[in-house]
Backbone as ProteinMPNN parsed JSONL, in Angstrom:
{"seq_chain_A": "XXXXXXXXXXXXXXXXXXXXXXXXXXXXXXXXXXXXXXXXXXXXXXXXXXXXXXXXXXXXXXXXXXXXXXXXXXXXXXXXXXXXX", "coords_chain_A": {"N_chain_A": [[0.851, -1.169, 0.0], [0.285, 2.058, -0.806], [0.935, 5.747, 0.458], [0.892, 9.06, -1.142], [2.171, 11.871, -0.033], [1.376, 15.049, 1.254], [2.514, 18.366, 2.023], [4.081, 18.077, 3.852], [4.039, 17.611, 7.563], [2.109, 19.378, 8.331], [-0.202, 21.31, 10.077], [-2.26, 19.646, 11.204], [-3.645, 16.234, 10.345], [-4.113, 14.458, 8.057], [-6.003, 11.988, 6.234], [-6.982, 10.543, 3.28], [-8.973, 8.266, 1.776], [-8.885, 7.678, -1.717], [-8.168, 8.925, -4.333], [-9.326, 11.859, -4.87], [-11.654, 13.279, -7.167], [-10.413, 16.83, -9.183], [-9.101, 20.1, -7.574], [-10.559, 21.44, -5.649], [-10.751, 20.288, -3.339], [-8.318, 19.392, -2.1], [-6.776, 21.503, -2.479], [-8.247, 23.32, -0.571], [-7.973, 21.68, 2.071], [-5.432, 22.244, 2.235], [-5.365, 24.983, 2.524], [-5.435, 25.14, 5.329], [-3.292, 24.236, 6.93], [-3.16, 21.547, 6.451], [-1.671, 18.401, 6.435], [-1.891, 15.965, 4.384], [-2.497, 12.766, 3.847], [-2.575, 10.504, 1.144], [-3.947, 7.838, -0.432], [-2.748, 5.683, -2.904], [-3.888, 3.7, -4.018], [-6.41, 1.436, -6.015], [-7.536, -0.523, -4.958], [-10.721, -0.962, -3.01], [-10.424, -0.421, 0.21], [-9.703, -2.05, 3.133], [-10.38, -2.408, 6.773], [-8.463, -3.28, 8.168], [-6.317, -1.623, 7.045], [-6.791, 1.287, 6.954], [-7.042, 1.928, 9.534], [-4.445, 1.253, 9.987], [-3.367, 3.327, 8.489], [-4.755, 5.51, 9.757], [-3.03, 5.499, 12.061], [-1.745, 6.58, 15.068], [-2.465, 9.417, 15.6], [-4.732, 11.204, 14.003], [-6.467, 13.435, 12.461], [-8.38, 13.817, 11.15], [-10.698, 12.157, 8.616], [-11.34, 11.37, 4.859], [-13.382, 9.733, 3.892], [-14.179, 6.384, 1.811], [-17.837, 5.801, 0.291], [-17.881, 3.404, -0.369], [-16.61, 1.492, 1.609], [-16.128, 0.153, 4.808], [-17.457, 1.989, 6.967], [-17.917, 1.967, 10.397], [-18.494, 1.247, 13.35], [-15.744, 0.337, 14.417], [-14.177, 1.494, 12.739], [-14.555, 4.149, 13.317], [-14.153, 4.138, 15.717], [-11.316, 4.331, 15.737], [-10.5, 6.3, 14.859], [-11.301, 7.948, 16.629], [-9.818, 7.646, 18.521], [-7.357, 8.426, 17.457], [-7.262, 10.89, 18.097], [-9.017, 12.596, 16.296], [-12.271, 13.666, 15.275], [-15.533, 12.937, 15.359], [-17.848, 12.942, 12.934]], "CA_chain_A": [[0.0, 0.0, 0.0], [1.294, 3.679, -0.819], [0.246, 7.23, -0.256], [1.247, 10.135, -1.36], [1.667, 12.574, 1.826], [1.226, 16.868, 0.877], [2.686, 19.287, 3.118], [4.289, 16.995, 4.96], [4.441, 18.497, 8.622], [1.525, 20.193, 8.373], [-0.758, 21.459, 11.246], [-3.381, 18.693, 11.231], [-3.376, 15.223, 9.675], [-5.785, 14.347, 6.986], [-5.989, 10.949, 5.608], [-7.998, 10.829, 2.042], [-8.51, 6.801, 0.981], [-9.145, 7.714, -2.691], [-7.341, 10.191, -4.925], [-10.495, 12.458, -5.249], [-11.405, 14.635, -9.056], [-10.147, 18.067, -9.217], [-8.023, 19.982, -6.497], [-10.584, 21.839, -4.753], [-10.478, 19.394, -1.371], [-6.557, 19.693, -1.323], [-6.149, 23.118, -1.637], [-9.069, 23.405, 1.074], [-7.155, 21.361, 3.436], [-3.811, 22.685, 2.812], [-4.875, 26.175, 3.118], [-5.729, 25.501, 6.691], [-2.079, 23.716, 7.187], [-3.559, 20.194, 6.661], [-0.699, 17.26, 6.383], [-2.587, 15.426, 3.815], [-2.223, 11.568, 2.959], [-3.198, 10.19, -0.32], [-3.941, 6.407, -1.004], [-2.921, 5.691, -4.57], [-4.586, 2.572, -4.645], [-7.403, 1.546, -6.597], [-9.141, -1.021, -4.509], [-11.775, -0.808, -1.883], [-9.549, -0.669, 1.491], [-9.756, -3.081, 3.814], [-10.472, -1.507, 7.899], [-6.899, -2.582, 8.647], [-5.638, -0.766, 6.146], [-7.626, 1.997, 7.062], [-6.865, 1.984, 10.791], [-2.86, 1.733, 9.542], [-3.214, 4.922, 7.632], [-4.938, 6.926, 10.568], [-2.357, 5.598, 12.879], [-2.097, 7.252, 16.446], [-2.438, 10.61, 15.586], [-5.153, 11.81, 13.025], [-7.517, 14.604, 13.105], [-9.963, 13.32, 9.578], [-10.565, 11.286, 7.159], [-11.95, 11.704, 3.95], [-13.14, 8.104, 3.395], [-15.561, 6.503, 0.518], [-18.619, 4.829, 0.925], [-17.604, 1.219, -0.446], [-15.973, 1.01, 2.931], [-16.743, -0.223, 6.313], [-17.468, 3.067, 7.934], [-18.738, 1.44, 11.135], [-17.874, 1.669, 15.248], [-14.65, -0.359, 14.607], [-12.942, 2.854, 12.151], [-14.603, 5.466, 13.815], [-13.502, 4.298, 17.283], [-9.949, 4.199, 15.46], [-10.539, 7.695, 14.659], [-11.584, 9.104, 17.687], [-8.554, 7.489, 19.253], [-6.335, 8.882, 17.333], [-7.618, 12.419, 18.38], [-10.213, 13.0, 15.079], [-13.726, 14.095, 15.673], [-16.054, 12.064, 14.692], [-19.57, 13.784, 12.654]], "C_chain_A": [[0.895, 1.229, 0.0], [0.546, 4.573, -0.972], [0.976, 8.094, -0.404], [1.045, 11.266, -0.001], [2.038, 13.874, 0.893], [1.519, 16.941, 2.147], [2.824, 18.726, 4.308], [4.6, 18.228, 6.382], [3.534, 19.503, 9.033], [0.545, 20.164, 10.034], [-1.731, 20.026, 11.837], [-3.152, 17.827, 10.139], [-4.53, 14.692, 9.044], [-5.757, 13.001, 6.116], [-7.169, 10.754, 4.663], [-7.851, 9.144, 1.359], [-8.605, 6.786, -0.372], [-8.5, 9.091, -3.528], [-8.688, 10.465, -5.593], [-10.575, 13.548, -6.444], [-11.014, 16.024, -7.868], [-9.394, 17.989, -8.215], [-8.657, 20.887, -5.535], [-10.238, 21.601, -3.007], [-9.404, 19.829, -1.104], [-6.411, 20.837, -1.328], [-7.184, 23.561, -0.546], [-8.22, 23.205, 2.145], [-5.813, 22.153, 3.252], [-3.651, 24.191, 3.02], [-5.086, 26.565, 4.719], [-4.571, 24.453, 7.178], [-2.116, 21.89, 7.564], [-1.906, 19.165, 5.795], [-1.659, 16.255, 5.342], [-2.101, 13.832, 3.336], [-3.268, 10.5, 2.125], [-3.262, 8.927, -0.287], [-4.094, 6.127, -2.658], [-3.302, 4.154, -4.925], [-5.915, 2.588, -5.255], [-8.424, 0.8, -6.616], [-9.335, -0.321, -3.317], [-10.585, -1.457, -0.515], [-10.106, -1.418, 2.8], [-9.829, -2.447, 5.497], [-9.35, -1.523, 8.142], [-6.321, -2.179, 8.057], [-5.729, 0.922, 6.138], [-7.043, 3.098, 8.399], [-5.51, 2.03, 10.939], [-2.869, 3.074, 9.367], [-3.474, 5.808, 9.04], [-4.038, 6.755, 11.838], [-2.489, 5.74, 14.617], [-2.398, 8.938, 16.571], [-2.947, 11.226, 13.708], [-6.131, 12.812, 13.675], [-8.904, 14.561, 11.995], [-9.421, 12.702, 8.921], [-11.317, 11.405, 6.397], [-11.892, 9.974, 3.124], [-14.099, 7.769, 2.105], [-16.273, 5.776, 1.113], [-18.875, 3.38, 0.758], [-16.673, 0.871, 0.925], [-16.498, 1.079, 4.055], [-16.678, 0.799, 7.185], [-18.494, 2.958, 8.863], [-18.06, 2.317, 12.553], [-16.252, 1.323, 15.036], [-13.536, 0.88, 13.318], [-13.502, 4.064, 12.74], [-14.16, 5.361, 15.325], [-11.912, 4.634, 17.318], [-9.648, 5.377, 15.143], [-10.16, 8.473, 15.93], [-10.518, 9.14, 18.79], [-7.53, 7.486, 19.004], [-6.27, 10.659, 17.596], [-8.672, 12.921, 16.888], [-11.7, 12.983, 16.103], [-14.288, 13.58, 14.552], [-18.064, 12.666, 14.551], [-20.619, 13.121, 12.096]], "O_chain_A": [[1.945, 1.384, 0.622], [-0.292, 4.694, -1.866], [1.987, 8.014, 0.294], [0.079, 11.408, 0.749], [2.837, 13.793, -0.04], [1.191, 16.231, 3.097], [2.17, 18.748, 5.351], [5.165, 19.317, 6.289], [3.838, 20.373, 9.849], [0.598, 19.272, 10.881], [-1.658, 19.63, 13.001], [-2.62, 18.239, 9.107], [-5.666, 14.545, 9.495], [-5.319, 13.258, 4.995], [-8.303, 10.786, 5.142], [-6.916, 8.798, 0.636], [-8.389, 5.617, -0.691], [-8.515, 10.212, -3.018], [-9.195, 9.787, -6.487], [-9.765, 14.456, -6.628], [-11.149, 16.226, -6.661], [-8.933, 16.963, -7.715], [-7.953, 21.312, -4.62], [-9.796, 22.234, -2.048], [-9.208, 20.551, -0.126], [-5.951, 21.412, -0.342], [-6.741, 24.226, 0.391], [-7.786, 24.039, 2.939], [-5.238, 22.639, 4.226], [-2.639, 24.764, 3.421], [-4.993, 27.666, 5.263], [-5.047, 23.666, 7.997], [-1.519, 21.213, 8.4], [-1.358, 19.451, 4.731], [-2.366, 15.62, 6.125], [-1.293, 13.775, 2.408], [-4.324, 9.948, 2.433], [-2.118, 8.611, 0.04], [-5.064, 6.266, -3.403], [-3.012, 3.583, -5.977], [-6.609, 3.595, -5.114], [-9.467, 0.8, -7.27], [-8.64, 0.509, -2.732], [-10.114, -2.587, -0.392], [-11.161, -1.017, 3.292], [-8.907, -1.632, 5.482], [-8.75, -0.473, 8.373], [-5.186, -2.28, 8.523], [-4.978, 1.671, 5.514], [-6.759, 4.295, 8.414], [-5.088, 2.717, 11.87], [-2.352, 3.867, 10.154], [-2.652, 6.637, 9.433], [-4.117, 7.633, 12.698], [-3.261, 5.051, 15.285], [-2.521, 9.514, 17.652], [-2.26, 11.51, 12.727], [-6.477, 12.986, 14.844], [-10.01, 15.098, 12.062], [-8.246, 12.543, 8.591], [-12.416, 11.62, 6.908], [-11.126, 9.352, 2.388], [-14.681, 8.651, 1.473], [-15.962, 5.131, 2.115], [-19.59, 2.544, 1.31], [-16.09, -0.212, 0.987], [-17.29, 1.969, 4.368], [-15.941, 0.691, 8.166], [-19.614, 3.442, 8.701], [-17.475, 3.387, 12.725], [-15.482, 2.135, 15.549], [-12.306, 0.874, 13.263], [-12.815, 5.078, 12.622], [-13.864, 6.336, 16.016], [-11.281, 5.029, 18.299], [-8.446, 5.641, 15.108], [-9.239, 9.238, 16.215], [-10.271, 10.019, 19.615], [-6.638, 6.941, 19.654], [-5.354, 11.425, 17.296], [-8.826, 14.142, 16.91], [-11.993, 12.48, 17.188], [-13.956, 13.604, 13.367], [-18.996, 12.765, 15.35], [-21.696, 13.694, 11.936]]}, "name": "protein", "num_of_chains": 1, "seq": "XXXXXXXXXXXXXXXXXXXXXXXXXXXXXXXXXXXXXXXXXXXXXXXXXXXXXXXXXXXXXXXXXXXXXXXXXXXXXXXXXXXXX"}
């Protein structure tokens, strides 16, 4: 698995599982000093793959909806410091 990380170092950590059209989103996040990481894959991600990416220390994710967005990635969220809406 590989992502692409923007503005590495940035204020807040933003994990995106899908390289999304256009560039409004990224320049959104990065004008508010978002650390952005990219998944350049092109299947449907798997929770531990998911729960890798956001690590110990995320603050969002910008996930899709072919994925298991249940209790078991949003608890993985919220305990990496992300707020969960």
């Amino acid at each position: 698995m590989s992502w692409r990380v923007v503005n590495k170092g940035g204020k807040y950590r933003v994990v995106v599982t899908k390289e999304l059209p256009g560039s409004r989103w990224l320049d959104a996040l990065l004008a508010v000093d978002c650390e952005v990481h990219i998944s350049n894959t092109t299947h449907i991600l798997s929770n531990a793959e998911i729960i890798a990416a956001i690590g110990d220390k995320c603050d969002g994710v910008l996930g899709q909806l072919t994925e298991d967005w249940g209790a078991e990635l949003f608890s993985a969220l919220k305990a990496a410091g992300g707020k969960v809406r």
